[in-house]
C-alpha positions as CSV (number, residue, x, y, z in Angstrom):
1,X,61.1,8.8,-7.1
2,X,61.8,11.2,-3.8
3,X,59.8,10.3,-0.5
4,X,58.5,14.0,-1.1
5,X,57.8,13.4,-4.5
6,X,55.9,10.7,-3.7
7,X,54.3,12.6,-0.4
8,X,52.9,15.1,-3.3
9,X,51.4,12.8,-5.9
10,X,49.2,10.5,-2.5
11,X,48.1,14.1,-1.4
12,X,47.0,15.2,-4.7
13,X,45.0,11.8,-5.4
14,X,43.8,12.2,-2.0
15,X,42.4,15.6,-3.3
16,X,40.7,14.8,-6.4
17,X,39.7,11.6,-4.4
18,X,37.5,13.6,-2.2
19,X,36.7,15.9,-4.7
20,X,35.0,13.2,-6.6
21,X,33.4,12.0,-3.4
22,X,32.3,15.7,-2.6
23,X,30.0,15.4,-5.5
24,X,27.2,12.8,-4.6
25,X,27.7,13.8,-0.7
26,X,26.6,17.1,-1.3
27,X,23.8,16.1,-3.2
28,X,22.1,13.8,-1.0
29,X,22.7,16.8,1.9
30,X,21.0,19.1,-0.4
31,X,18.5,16.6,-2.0
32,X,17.7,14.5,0.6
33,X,19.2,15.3,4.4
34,X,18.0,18.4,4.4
35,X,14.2,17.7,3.0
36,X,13.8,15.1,5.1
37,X,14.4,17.3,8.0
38,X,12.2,19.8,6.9
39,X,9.2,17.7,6.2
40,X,9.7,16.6,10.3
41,X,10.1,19.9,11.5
42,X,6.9,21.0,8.9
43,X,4.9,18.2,10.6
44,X,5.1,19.7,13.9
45,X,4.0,22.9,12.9
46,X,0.1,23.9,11.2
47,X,1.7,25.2,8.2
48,X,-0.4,26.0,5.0
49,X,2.6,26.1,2.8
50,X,2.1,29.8,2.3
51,X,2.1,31.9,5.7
52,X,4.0,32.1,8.9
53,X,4.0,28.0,10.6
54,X,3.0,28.0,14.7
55,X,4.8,25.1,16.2
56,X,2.3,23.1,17.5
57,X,4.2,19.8,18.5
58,X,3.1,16.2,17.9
59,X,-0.6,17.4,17.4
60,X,-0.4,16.5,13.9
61,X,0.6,12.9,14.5
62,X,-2.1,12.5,17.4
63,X,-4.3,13.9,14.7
64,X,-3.6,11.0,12.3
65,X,-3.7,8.3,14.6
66,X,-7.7,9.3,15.3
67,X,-8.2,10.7,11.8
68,X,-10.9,7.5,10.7
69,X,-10.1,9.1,6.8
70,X,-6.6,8.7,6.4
71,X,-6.6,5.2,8.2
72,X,-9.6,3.9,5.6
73,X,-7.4,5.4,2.9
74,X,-4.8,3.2,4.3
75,X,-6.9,0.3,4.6
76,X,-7.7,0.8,0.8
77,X,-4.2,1.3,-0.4
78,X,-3.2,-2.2,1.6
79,X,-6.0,-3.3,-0.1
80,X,-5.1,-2.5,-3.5
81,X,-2.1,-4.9,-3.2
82,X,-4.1,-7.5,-3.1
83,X,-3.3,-7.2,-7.0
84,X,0.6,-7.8,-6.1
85,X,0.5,-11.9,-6.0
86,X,-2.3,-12.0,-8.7
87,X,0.1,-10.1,-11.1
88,X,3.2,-11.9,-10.3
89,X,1.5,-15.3,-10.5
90,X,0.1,-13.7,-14.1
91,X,3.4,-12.7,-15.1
92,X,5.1,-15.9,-14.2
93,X,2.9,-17.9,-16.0
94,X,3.4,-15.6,-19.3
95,X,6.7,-16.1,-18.8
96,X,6.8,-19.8,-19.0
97,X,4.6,-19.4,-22.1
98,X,6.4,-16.9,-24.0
99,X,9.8,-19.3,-23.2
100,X,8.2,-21.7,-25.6
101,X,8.5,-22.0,-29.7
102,X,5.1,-20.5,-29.9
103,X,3.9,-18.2,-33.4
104,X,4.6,-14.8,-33.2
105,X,6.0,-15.2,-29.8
106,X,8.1,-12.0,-30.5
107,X,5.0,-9.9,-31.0
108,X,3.3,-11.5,-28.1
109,X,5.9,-10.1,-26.0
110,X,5.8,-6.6,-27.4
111,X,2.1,-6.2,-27.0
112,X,2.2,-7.2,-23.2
113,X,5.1,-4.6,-22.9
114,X,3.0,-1.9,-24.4
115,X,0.9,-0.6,-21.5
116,X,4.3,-0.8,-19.3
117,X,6.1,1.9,-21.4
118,X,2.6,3.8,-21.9
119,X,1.1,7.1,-20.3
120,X,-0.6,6.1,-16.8
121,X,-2.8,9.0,-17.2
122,X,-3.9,8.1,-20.5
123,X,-4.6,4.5,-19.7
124,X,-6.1,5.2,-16.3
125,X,-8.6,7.2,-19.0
126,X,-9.0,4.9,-21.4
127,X,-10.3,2.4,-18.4
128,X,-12.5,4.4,-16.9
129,X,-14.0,4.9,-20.3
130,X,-14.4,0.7,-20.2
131,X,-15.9,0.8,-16.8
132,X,-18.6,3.4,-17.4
133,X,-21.8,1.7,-16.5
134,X,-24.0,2.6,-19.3
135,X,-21.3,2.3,-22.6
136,X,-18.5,1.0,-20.9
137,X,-16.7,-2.1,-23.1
138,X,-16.3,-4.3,-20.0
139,X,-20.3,-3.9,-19.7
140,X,-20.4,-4.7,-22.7
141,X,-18.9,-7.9,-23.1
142,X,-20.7,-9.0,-20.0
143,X,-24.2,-8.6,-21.9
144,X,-22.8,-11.2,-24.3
145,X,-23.3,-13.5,-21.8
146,X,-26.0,-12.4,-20.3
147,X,-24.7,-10.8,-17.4
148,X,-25.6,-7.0,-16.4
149,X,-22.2,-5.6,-15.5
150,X,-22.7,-2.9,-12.4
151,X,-21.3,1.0,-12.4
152,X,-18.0,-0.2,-11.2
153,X,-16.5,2.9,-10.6
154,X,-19.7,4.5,-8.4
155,X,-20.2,0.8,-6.3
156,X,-17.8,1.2,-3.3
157,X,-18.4,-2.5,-3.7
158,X,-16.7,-2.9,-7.2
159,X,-14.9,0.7,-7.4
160,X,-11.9,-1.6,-5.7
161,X,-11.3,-4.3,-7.2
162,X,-11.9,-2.8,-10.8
163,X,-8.4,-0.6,-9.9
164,X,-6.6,-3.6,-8.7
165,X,-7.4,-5.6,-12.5
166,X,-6.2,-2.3,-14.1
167,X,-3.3,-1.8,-12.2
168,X,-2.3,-5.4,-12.8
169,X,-2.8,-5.3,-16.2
170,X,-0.7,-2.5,-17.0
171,X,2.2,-4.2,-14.6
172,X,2.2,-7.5,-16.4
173,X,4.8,-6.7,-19.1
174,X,7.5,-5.8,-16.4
175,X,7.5,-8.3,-14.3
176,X,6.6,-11.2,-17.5
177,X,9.8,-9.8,-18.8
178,X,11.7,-10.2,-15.8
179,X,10.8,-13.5,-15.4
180,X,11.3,-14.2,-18.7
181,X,15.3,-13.2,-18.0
182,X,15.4,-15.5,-14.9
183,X,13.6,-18.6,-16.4
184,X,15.8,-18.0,-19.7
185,X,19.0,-17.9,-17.4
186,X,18.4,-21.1,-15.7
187,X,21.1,-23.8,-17.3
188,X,19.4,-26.8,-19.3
189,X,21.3,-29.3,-17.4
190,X,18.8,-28.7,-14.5
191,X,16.0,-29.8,-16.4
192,X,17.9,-32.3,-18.1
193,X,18.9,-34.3,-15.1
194,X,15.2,-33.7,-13.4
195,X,14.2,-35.7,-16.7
196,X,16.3,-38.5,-16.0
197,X,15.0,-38.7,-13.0
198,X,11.5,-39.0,-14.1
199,X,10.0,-35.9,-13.2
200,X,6.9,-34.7,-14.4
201,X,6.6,-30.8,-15.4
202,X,4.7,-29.6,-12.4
203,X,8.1,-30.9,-10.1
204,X,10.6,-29.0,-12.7
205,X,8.5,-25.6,-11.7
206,X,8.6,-26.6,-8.4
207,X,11.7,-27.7,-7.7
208,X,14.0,-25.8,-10.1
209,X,12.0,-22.7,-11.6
210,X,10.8,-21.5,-8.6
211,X,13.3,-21.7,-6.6
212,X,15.6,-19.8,-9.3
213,X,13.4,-17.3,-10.3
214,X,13.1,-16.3,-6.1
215,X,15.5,-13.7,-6.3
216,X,13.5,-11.7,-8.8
217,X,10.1,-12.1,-7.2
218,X,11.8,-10.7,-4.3
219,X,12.7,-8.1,-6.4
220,X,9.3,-7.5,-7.7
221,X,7.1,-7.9,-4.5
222,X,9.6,-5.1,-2.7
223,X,9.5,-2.9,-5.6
224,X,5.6,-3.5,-6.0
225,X,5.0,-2.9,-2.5
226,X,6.6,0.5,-2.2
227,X,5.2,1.6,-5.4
228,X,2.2,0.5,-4.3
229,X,2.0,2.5,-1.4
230,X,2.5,5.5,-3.3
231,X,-0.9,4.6,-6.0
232,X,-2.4,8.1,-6.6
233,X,-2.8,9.1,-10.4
234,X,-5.3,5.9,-10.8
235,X,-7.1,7.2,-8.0
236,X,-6.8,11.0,-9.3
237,X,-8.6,10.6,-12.8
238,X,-10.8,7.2,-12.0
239,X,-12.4,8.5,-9.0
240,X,-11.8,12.1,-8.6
241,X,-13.6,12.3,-6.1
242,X,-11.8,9.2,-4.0
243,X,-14.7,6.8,-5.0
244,X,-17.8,6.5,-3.1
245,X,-17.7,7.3,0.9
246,X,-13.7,7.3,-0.2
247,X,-14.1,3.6,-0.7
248,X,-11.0,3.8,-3.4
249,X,-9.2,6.8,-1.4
250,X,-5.6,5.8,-1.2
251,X,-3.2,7.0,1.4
252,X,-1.4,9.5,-0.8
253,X,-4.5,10.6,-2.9
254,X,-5.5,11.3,1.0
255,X,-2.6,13.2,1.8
256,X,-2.1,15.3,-1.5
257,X,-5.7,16.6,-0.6
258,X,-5.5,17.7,2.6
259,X,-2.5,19.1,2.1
260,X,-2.6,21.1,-1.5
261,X,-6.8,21.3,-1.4
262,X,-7.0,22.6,2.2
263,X,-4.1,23.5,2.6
264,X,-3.1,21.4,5.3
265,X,0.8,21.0,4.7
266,X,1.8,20.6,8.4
267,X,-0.7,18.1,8.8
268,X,-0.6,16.2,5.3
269,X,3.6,15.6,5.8
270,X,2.8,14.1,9.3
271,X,0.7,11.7,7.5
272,X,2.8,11.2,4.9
273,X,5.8,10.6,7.3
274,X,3.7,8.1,9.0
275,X,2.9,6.4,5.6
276,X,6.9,6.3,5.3
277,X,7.6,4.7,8.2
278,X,4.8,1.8,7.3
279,X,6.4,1.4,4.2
280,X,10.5,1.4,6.3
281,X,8.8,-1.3,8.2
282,X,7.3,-3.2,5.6
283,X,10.5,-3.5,3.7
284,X,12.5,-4.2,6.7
285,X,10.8,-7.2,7.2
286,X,10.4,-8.2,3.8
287,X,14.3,-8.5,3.5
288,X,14.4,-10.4,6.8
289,X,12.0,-13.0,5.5
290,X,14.1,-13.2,2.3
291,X,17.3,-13.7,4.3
292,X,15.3,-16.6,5.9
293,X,14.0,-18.3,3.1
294,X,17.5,-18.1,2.0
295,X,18.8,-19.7,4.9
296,X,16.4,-22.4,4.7
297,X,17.2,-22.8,0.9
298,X,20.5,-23.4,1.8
């Protein structure tokens, strides 16, 4: 073949080569560039979403820094991740049991899946149904033993922690299956040769389950803790109201009301920028703890 010929066939690979290329580039310009920028410029104006925006600066963000609101709603939405090592700790432990020769271990695991692939809406329903403090089912079972279960949705004492043991409920199945993968792809001869060496079953899990099923509870507490950041439809439907005094307000249930209830848009996307950046950070460090566990692992 010709050097020209040759010349020809690099420039029209070259061509469909950035033509492919073009494609997802554009899209995050369109999709994701350019709404990013204009939620920044929207937070340092007092637009309402509907008429003409005044620039009014970093108002907005000196706003949020003093606004005691939004930082309780972020003090409840930390709070609510309280759940995260709970659930994992849960789900690690159904993990290890579903891994054994146990009856109907196959519909065991398909009944914890269930809430995972179900309608948040309708189970956030169906549990504020069990935590109503006259017929509720969770009151209910309490009087069984004698104990008189409180309105746990109207205590700003209980409202809390009642979302937390729904929210890890529903998240068990996921992260149990998960799990399940990791412990399942561990190789025998690990356990085999920690037998020989006499070791009981708490120093297997500790010494070779553990430390091979890290890379997935990394996984899981980074995934958990940016979509936990982002809890609202729990909040929404439980507590319309954001719970007593806003004792079950999260950050976003915080934002979507100030800015689509009163209209507030300039003001809710500088709070919901700031509630980014928390999240950035958290993350950031979460991967630089990882990459020095690993470190230490090794």
């Amino acid at each position: 073949m010709s050097t020209s010929g040759t010349s020809r066939m690099h420039r029209s690979e070259h061509r469909w080569a950035l033509l492919f290329v073009a494609a997802p580039v554009v899209g995050y310009l369109l999709f994701t560039l350019y709404p990013v920028c204009m939620a920044f410029y929207t937070s340092l104006t007092n637009s309402n979403g509907l008429g003409i925006a005044r620039f009014v600066g970093l108002d907005n963000y000196v706003r949020v820094l003093s606004d005691g609101y939004f930082l309780q709603s972020l003090f409840n939405t930390f709070f609510y991740m309280i759940g995260i090592p709970i659930g994992l700790a849960l789900s690690l432990a159904l993990a290890i049991g579903m891994n054994r020769a146990i009856p109907l271990r196959s519909a065991l695991r398909t009944i914890y899946y269930v809430p995972v692939i179900s309608s948040l809406a309708a189970i956030a329903i169906l549990w504020q149904w069990a935590y109503n403090g006259d017929f509720g089912l969770v009151n209910q079972v309490l009087a069984w033993f004698g104990i008189e279960g409180p309105n746990w949705l109207a205590d700003k004492d209980f409202a809390k922690p009642a979302i937390i043991a729904m929210a890890v409920w529903k998240g068990l199945g996921y992260s149990m299956i998960l799990y399940l993968a990791a412990i399942q792809s561990v190789p025998r001869s690990l356990y085999e040769a920690a037998e020989l060496d006499g070791a009981n079953g708490w120093q297997k899990f500790r010494a070779i389950t553990l430390p091979m099923v890290q890379p997935v509870t990394f996984f899981l507490v980074v995934t958990n803790v940016i979509g936990g950041a982002q809890i609202f439809t729990e909040i929404n439907i439980m507590t319309p109201q954001g719970g007593p005094e806003l004792s079950t307000a999260s950050a976003v249930w915080y934002i979507w009301r100030q800015a689509f209830k009163y209209q507030q848009m300039g003001y809710g996307t500088a709070m919901a920028i700031v509630l980014g950046l928390l999240i950035l950070v958290i993350t950031l460090i979460q991967f630089r703890l990882n990459r020095r566990n690993n470190f230490v692992l090794d």
